[in-house]
C-alpha positions as CSV (number, residue, x, y, z in Angstrom):
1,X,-13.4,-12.1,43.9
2,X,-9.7,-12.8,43.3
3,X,-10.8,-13.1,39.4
4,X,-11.8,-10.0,39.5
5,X,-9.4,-8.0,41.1
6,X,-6.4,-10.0,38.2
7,X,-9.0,-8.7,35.1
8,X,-8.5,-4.6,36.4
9,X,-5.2,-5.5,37.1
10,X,-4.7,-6.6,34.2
11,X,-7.0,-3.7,32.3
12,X,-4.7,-1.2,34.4
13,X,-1.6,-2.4,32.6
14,X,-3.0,-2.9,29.9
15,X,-3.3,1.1,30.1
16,X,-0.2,1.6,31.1
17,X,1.7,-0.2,29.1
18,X,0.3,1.5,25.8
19,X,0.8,4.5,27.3
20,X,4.5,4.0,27.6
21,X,5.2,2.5,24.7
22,X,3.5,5.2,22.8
23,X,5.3,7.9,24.4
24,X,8.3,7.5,26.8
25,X,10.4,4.4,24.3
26,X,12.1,6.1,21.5
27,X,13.3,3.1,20.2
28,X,12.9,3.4,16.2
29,X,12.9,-0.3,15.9
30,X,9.4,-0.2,17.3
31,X,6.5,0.5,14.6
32,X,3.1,0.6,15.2
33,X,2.2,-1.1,18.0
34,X,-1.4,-1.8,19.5
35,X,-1.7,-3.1,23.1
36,X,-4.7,-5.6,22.4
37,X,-4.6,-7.7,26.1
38,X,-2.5,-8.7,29.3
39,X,-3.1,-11.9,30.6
40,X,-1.9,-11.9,34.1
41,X,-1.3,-14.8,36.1
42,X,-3.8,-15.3,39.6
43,X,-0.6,-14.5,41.9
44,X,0.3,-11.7,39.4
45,X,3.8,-13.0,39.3
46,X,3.8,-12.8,35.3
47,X,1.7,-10.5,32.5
48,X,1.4,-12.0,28.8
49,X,1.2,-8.6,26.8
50,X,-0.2,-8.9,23.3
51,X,0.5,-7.2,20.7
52,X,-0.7,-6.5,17.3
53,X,2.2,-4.7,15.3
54,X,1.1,-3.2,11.5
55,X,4.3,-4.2,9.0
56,X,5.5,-7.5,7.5
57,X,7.5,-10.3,9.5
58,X,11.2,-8.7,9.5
59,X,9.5,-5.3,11.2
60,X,7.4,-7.6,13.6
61,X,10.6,-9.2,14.6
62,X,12.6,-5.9,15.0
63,X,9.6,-4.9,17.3
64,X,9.9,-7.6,19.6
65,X,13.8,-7.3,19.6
66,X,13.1,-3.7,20.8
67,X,10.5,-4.4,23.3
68,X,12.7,-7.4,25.4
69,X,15.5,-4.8,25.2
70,X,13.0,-2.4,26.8
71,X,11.6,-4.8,29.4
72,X,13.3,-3.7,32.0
73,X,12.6,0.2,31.6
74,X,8.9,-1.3,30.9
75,X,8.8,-3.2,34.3
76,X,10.4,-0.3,36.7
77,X,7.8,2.5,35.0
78,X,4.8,0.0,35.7
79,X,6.5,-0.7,39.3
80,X,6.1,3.2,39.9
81,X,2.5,3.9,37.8
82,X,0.8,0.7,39.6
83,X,1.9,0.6,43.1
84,X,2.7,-3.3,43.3
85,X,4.0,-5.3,46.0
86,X,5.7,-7.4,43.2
87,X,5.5,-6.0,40.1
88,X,4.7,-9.0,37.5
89,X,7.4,-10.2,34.9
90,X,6.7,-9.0,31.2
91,X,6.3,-11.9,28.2
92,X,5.3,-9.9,24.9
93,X,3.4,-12.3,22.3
94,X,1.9,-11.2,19.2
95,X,-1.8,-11.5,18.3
96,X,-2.7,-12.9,15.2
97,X,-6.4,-12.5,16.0
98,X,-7.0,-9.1,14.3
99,X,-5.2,-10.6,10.8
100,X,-7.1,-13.5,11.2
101,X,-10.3,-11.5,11.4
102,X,-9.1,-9.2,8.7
103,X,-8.6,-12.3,6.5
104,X,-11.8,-14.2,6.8
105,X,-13.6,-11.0,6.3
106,X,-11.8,-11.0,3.0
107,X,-13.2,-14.2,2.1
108,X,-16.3,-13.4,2.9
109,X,-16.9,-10.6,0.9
110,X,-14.9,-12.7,-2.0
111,X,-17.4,-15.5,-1.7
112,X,-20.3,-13.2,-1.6
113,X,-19.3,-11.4,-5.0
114,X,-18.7,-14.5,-6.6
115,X,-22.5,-15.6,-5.7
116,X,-23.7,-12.0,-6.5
117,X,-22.5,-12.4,-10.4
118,X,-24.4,-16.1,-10.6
């Protein structure tokens, strides 16, 4: 029951987060940004957020610079969307899973024309 109750938790911020990053920070160091997941601990005491963030490495890092400057604007707006006894400590992460994807895919199709002209 308690497994439950963390996944909508952490669908909610999920939500929120996205939302507010998309429209309240005006922060220019942030670029594209998609919300892909929150993991959120079982005491909701701490909330991985991960991101996937279009641009090479030096705008990816400028992004994450940004967003730990904005934690704490992050984490009081959450506190008053989601009405949280404790609301959970924010750790932003990026997720390589969508390149990764993006890059197999790639090889795929590379490997298929190469065995289409044989």
């Amino acid at each position: 029951m308690a497994k439950i109750r963390v996944g909508r938790v952490s669908e909610q911020i999920k939500k929120e987060i996205s939302q507010l990053i998309q429209s309240e920070l005006k922060d220019p160091r942030i670029g594209f940004i998609t919300v892909t997941g929150v993991e959120t601990t079982n005491d909701l005491s701490q909330a991985k957020v991960y991101l996937s963030v279009l641009g090479n490495d030096e705008q990816k890092a400028e992004t994450l610079k940004a967003l730990s400057k904005a934690t704490g604007y992050l984490r009081s707006e959450l506190g008053k969307r989601i009405k949280f006894r404790h609301t959970p400590e924010l750790f932003f992460k990026f997720d390589s899973s969508i390149e990764y994807g993006s890059r197999i895919e790639n090889l795929l199709t590379e490997i298929n024309q190469d065995s289409g002209e044989r």
